[in-house]
C-alpha positions as CSV (number, residue, x, y, z in Angstrom):
1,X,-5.6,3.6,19.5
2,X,-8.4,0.8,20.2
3,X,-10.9,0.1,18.0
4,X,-13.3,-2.4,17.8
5,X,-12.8,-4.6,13.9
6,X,-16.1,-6.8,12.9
7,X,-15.2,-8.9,10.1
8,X,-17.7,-12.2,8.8
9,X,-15.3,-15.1,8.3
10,X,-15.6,-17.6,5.2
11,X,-14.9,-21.1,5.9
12,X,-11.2,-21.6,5.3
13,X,-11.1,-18.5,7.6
14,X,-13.2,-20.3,10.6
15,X,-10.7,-23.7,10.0
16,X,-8.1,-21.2,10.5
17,X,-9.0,-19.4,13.7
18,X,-10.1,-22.8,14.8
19,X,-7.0,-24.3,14.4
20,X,-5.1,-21.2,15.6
21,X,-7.2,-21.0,18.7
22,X,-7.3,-24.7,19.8
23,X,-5.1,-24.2,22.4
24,X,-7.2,-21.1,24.0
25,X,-5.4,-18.5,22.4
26,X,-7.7,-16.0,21.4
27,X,-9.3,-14.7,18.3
28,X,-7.9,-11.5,18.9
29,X,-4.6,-12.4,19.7
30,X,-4.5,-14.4,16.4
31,X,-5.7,-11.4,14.2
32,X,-3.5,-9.0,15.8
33,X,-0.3,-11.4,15.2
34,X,-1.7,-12.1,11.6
35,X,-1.9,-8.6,10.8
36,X,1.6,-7.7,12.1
37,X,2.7,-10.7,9.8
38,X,1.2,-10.0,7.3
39,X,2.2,-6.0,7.1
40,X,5.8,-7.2,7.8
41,X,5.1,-9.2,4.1
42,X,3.4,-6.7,2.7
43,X,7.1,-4.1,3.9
44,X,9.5,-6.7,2.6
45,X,7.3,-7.6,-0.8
46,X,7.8,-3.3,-1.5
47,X,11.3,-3.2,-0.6
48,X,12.1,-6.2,-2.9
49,X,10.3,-4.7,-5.4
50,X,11.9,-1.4,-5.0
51,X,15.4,-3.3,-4.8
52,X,14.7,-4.8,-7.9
53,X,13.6,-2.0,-10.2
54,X,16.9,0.0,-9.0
55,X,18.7,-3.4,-9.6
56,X,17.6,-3.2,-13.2
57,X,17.8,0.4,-13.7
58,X,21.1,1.4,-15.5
59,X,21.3,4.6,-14.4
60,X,21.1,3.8,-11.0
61,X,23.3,0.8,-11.5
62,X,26.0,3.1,-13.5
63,X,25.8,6.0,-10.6
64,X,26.1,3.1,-8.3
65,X,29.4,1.9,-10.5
66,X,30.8,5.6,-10.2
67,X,30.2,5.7,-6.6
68,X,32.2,2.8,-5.9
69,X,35.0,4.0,-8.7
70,X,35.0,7.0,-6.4
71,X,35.0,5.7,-2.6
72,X,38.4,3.6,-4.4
73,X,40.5,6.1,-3.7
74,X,40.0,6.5,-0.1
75,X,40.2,2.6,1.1
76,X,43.4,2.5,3.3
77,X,44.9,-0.5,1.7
């Protein structure tokens, strides 16, 4: 998919792209890396979250117990 994004940038935004292009890299090159970063973020941030509700659930922490309790029995050792 190619598209063409627009987008009017504030003045931290031009320092940025100015700093992040100063060695000819260009502006699209920089967006397209910053949005890939900041996706990746925005994945991790939900699975830490998500890790961290189960973590502090009780039922999923007690099913979790029993699991283990369980998967005993089988270790060879």
């Amino acid at each position: 998919m190619t598209a063409t994004i627009t987008f009017r940038p504030d003045e931290d935004t031009r320092l940025a792209l100015d700093e992040l292009t100063a060695d000819g890299t260009p502006v699209s090159t920089v967006v397209r890396d910053a949005l890939v970063a900041a996706a990746a973020r925005h994945a991790k941030a939900r699975l830490r979250a998500e890790a961290e509700s189960l973590a502090a659930d009780p039922d999923d922490r007690a099913e979790a117990a029993q699991v283990l309790r369980d998967l005993e029995s089988l270790r060879a050792w």
